[in-house]
C-alpha positions in Angstrom: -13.0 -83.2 -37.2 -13.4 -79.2 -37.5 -13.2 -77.9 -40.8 -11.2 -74.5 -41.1 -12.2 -71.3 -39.6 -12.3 -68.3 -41.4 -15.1 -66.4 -39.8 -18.2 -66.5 -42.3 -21.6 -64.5 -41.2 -24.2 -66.6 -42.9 -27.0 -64.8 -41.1 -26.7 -61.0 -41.1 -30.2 -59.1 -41.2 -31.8 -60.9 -44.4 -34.9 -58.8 -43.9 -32.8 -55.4 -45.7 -31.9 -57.7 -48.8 -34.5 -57.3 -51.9 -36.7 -60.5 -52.7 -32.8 -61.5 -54.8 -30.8 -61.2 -52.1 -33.0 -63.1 -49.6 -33.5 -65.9 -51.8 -29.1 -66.0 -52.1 -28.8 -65.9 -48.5 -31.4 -68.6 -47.8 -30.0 -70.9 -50.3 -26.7 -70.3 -48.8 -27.1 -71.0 -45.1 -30.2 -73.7 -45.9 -29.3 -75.3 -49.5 -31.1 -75.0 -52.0 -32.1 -79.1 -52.3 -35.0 -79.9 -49.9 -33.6 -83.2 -48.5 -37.7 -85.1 -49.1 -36.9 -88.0 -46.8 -39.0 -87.4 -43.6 -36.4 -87.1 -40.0 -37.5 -90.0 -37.7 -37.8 -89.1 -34.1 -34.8 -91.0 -33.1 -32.5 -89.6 -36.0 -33.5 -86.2 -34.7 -32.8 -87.0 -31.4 -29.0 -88.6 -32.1 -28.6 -85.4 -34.3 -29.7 -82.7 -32.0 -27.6 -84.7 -29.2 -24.7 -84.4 -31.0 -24.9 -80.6 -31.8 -25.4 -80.3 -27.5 -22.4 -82.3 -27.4 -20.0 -80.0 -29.9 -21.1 -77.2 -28.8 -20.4 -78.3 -25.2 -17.2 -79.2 -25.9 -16.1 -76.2 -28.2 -18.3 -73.0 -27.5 -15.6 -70.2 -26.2 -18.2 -68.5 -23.8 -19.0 -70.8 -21.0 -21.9 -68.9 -19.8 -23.8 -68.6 -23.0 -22.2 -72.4 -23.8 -24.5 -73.4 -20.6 -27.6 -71.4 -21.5 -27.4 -73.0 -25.5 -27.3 -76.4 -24.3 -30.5 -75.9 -21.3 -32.6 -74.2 -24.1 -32.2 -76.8 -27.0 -32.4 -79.7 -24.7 -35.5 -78.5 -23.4 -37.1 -77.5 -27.0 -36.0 -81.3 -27.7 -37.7 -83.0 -24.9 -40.8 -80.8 -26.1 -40.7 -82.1 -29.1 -39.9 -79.1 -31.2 -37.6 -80.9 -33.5 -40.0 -84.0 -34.2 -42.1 -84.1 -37.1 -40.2 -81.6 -39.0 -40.2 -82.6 -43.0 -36.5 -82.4 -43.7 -33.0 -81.7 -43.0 -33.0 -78.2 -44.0 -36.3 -77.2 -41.9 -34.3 -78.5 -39.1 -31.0 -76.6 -40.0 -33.1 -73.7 -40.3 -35.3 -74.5 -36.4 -32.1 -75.2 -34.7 -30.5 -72.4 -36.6 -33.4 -69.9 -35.4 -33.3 -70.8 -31.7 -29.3 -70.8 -31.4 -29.5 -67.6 -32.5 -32.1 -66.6 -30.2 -30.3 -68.3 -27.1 -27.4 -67.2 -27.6 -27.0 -63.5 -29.9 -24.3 -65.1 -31.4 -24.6 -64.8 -35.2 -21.4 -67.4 -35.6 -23.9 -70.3 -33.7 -25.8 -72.0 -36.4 -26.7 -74.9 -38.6 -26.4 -75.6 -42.6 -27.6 -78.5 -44.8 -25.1 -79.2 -47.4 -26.8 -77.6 -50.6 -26.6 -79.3 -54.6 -23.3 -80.6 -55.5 -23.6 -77.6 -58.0 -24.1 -75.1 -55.4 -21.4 -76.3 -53.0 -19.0 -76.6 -55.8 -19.5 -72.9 -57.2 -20.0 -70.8 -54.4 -17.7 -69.2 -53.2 -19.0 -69.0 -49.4 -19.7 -72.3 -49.1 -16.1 -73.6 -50.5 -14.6 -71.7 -47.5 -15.9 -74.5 -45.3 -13.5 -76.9 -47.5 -10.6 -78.2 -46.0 -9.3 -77.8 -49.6 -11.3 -74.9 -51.5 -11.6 -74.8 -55.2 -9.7 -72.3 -56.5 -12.0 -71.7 -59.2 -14.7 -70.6 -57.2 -12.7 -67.3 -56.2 -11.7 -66.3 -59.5 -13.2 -62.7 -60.3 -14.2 -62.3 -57.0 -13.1 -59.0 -56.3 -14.0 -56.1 -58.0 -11.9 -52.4 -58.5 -11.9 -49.2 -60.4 -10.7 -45.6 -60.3 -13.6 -43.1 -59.5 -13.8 -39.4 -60.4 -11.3 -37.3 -58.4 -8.7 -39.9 -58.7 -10.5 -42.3 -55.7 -9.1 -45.9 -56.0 -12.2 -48.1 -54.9 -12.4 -51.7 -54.6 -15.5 -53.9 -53.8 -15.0 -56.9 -51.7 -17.9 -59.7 -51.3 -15.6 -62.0 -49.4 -12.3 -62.2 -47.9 -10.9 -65.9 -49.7 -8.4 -67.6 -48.9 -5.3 -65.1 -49.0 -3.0 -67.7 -51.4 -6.7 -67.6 -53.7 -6.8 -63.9 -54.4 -3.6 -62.0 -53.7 -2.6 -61.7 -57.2 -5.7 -59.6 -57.3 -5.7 -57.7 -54.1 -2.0 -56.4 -55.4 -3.4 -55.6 -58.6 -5.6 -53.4 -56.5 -3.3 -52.0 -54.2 -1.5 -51.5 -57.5 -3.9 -48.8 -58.4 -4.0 -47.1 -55.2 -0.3 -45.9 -55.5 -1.3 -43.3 -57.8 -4.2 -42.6 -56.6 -5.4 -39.5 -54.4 -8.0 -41.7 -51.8 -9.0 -44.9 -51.1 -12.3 -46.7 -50.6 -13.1 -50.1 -49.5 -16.5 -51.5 -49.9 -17.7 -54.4 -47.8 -21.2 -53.9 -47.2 -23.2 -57.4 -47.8 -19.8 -59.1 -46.8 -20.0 -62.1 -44.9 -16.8 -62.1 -43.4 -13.4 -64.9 -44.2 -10.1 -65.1 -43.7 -8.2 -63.3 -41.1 -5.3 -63.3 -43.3 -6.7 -61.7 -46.1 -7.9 -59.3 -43.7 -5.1 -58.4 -42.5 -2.9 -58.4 -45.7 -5.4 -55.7 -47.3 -4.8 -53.5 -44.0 -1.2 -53.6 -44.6 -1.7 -52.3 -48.0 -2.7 -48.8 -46.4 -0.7 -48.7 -42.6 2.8 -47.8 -42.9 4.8 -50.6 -40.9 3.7 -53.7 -39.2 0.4 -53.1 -36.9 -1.0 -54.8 -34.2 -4.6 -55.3 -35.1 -6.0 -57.8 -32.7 -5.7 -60.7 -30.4 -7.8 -64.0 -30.8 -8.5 -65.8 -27.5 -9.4 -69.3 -27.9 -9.9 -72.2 -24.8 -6.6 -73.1 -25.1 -4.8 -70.4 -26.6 -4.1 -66.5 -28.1 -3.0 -65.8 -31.4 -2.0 -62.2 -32.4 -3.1 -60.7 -35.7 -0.6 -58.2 -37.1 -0.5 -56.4 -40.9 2.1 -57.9 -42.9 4.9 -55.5 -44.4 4.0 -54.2 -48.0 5.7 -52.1 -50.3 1.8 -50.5 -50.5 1.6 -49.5 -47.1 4.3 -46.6 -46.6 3.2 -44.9 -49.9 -0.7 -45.3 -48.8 -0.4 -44.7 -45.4 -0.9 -40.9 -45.6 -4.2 -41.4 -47.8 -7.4 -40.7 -46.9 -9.1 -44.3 -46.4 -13.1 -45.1 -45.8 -14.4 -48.2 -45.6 -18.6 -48.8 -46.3 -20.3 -50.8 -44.1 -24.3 -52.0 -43.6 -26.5 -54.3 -41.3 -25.0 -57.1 -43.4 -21.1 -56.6 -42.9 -20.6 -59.4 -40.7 -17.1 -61.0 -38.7 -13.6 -60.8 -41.0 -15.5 -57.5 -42.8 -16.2 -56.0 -39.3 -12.6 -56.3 -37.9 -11.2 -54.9 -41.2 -13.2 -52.0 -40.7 -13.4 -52.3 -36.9 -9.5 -52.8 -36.3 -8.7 -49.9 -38.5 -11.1 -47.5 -37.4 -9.5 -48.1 -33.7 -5.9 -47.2 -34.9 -7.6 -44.1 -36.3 -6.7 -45.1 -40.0 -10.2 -45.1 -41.4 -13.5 -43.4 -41.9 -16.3 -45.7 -41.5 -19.5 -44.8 -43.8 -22.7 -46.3 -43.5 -24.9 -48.7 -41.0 -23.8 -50.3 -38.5 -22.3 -53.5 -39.1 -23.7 -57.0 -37.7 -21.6 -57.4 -34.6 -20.1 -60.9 -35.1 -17.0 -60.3 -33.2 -16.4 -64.1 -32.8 -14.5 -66.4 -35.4 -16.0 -70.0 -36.0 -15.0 -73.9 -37.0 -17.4 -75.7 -38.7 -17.7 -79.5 -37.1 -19.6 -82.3 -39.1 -22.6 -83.6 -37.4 -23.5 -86.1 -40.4 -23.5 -86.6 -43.9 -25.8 -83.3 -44.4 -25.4 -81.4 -41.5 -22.8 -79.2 -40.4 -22.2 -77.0 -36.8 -20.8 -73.3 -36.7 -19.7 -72.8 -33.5 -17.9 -69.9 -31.9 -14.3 -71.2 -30.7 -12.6 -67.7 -30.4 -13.0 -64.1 -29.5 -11.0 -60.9 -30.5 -9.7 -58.6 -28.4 -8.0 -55.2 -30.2 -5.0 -53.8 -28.5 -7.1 -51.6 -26.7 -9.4 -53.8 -25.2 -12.1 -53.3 -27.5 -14.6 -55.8 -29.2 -17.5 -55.3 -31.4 -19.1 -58.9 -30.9 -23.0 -57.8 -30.6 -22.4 -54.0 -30.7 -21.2 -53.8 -34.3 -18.5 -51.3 -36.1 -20.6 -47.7 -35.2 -19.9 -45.4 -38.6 -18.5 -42.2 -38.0 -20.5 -41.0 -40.6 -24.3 -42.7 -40.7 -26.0 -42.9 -44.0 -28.5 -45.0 -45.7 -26.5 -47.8 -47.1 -27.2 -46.8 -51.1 -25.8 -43.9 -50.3 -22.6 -44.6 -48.5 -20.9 -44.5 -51.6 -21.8 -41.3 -53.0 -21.1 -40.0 -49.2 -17.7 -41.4 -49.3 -16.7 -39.7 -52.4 -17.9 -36.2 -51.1 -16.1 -37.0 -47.9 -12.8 -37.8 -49.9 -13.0 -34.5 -52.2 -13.6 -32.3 -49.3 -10.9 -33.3 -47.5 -8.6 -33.8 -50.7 -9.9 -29.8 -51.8 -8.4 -28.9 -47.9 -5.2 -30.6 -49.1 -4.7 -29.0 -52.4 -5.8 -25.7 -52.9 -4.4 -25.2 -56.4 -6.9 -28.1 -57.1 -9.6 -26.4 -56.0 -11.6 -25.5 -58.8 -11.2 -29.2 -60.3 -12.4 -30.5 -57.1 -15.5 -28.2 -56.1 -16.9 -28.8 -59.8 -16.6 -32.9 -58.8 -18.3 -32.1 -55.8 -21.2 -30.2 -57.7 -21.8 -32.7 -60.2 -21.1 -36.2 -57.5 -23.4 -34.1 -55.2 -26.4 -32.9 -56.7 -29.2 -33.3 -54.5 -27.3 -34.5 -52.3 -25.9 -31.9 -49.8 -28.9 -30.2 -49.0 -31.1 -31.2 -46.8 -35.1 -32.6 -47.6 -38.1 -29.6 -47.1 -39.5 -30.1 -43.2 -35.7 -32.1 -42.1 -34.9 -29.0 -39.7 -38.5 -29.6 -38.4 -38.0 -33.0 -37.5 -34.4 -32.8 -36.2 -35.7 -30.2 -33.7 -39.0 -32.2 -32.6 -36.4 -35.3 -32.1 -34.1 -33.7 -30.0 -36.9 -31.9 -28.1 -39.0 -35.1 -28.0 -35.2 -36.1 -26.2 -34.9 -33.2 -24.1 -38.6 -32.8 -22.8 -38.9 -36.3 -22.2 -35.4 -36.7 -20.5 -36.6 -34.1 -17.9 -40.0 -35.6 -17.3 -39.1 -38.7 -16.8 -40.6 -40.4 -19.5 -38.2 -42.9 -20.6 -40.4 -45.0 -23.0 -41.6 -42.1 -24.7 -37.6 -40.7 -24.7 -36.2 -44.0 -26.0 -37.9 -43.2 -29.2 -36.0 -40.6 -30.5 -32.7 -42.1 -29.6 -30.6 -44.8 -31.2 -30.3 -48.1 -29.3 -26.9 -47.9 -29.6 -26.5 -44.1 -28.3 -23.1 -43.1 -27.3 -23.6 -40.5 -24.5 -20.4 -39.0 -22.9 -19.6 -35.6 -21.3 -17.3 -33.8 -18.8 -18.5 -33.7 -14.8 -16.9 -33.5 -11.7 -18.0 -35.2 -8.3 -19.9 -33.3 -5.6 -17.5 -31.0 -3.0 -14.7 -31.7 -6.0 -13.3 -29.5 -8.5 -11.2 -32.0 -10.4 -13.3 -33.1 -13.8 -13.5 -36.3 -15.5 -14.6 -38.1 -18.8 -18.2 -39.8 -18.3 -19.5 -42.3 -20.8 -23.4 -43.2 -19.7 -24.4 -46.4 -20.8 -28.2 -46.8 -21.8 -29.2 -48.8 -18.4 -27.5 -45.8 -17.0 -29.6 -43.4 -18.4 -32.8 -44.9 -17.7 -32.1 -45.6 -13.8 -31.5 -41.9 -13.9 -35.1 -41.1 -14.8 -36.0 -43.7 -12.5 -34.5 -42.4 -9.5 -34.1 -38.4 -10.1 -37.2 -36.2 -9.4 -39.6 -34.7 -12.7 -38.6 -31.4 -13.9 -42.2 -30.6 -15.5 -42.3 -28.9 -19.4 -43.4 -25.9 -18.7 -40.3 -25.3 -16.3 -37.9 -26.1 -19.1 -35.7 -24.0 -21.7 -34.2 -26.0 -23.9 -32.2 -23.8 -27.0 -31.8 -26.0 -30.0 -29.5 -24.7 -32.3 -29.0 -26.6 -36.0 -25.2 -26.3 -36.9 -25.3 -28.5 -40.0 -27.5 -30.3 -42.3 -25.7 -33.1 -44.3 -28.6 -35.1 -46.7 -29.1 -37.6 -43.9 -26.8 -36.3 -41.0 -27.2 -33.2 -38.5 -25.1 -31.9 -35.7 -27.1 -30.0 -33.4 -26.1 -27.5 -30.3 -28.5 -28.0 -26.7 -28.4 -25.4 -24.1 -30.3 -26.6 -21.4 -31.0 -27.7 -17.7 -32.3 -26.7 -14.8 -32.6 -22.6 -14.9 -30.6 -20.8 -12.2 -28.9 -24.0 -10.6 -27.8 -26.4 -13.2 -27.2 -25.8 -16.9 -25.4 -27.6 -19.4 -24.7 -27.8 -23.2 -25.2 -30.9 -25.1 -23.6 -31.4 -28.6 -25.9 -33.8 -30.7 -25.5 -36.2 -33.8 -28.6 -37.1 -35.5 -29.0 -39.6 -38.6 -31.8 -40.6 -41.2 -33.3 -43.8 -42.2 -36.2 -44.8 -43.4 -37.3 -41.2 -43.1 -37.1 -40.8 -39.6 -34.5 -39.2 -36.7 -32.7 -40.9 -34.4 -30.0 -39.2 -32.2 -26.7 -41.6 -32.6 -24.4 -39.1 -30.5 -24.6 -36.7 -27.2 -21.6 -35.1 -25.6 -22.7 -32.9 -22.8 -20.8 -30.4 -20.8 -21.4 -27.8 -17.8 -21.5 -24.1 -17.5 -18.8 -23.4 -15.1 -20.9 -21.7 -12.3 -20.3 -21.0 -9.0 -21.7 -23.4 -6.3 -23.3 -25.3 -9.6 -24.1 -29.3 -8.8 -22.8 -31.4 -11.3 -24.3 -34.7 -10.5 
């Protein structure tokens, strides 16, 4: 029998966390007892034959489902599972290569940890049929920042009936208050419910936020009434996000930022768009297993993409970002308050809104590094200076057509381009970078470029920091309107 679902990330980028954090996570998804009695060959194999089996008959993709099941059988024929010391090196093996068969974050193992352990944390009582309630007592965390900013810190959306009395305490405080942030960077994920009662603390009436698709069925996810939501619904609302903001987080963040009710600040998230049931294989064992997907209204998904940030920023700064984000649009607001709110912005942003000594170098040697590149056909040497997960749209129009239309390139796009178009060579080129802005670790930049005489275009560009380096997030291209000009 399936324990309940709520959607728990138990493996979201552990490599970002300090030595702490890494140690927490391990213990989480591994235990923290080392199970010392050695796994015979034949317990190993009834085990491993069983997880084949659930995830056979429970996996929602039926592609990837197929793919799983060929790649574990075979590492078990070859013996990869044999010999192994205990059951929480073999959680952490099979957990390792369902990963790597299948991307899926929600497709993994755990050995049960100390009686302590499972009885105290909080993530692991969400596996309980029947959760303590003790575990989820101060769980959530809230204040009132300078500028009258209402923030709360979430570490894991419990069980809505475990800690509504503080989310309303919360939502409590945001009445009065001028902007709202939510906080759910190194969240995990949980209940849908919670999820979606939070949201309707901040939308004005009852919101579609998603559909869940499992084998058998769909399920609609709406925002629950609130006598929060029409007094919050005209606040300004961002929500924090990092490589570790993984399934229930994500579709808080994801599901508002589609309606257009929040700014997302941050990394992007971990992309576990799936929600999970956790099946026991044996008395230490347990199966995560993907058994539904989520579909918003407007057909979107972030399974393996993640929630994209509008604004990118080093995750131990997307707090400070948020708060200069909120008093610049609250000083727009209120102009009587304007003196009040630009001496906030001083003192919250010192050092902040100015840009590092050589930044306006770089920027300009990544988007030419881009540019030149682009035109040369060099598309390893171009694909470093742009973000994997590149949005590059523009306006065109088809050859011996005036009409225009929207065009989103995909990355395999882009690269059969320079595969198949001829090389424009450097010394041909005139590309006119232009810096609009400089925001700490942000930059919009303006392109005029193309082919000279037949072909030129402007290219609006959005370039982020981490770890010291550029990388362009955002293009959005358009043409000179010239006579006889190709557009394709």
């Amino acid at each position: 029998m399936a324990s309940t679902s709520f959607g728990i990330d138990f493996n979201l980028n552990p490599m970002k966390h300090t030595r702490k954090s890494i140690a927490t996570i391990l213990a989480l998804v591994y235990g923290i007892v080392a199970y010392t009695q050695d796994l015979d060959k034949s317990y190993v194999n009834k085990t491993v034959n069983k997880i084949i089996d659930v995830i056979d008959k429970n996996y929602i993709i039926p592609e990837l489902k197929t793919e799983v099941i060929s790649d574990i059988s075979a590492n078990l024929e070859q013996g990869k599972y044999h010999n192994l010391p205990d059951h929480k090196s073999l959680a952490k093996t099979l957990t390792r290569d369902l990963k790597e068969s299948s991307g899926d974050f929600h497709l993994y193992v755990v050995a049960k940890a100390s009686d302590v352990e499972e009885k105290t944390s909080p993530v692991r009582q969400m596996r309980r049929m029947s959760p303590d309630p003790k575990a989820f007592e101060n769980l959530l965390s809230y204040t009132i920042l300078e500028g009258n900013i209402a923030y709360l810190k979430i570490p894991l959306f419990a069980p809505l009936e475990y800690i509504k009395e503080d989310l309303d305490a919360f939502l409590e405080t945001t009445l009065s208050a001028d902007a709202i942030i939510v906080d759910v960077r190194d969240c995990p994920g949980g209940s849908g419910e919670t999820l979606a009662y939070l949201a309707g603390g901040i939308v004005a009436k009852e919101t579609h936020l998603t559909t869940y698709y499992s084998k058998t069925e769909q399920q609609s996810l709406y925002t629950p009434k609130t006598k929060f939501g029409p007094i919050n619904d005209k606040k300004e609302v961002f929500v924090l996000t990092n490589g570790n903001t993984g399934s229930a987080a994500e579709g808080f963040a994801f599901y508002l930022q589609q309606i257009g009710r929040v700014t997302v600040v941050g990394a992007p998230s971990a992309g576990g768009g799936r929600s999970n049931e956790f099946f026991p294989i044996d008395d230490v064992l347990d199966l995560s297993v993907s058994t539904r997907t989520s579909v918003t209204p407007n057909g979107k998904q972030f399974q393996g993409v993640g929630v994209q940030p509008a604004v990118f920023t080093p995750e131990n700064n997307a707090l400070k970002q948020a708060q200069i984000l909120a008093l610049q649009s609250l000083q727009e607001k209120s102009p009587e308050q304007k003196p009040l709110y630009k001496n906030l912005l001083k003192e919250i942003g010192k050092d902040r809104m100015k840009y590092q000594r050589g930044d306006k170098q770089n920027i300009t040697k990544t988007v030419l590094g881009y540019l030149e590149n682009f035109f040369e056909n060099n598309t390893e040497e171009m694909l470093k200076y742009l973000h994997p997960q590149l949005a590059k749209r523009g306006i065109s129009k088809k050859r011996g057509e005036s009409a225009l239309f929207f065009q989103d390139m995909e990355m395999d796009e882009l690269k059969a381009m320079l595969e198949r178009k001829p090389a424009f060579p450097m010394e041909k080129q005139q590309n006119k970078v232009e810096i609009q802005d400089v925001f700490f670790n942000s930059a919009s930049v303006k392109v005029t470029t193309g082919y000279p005489g037949r072909m030129e275009w402007i290219e609006y560009i959005h370039l982020f920091k981490l770890n010291g380096e550029w990388k362009i997030a955002n293009i959005l291209w358009d043409y000179f309107p010239r006579k006889n000009q190709k557009t394709k």
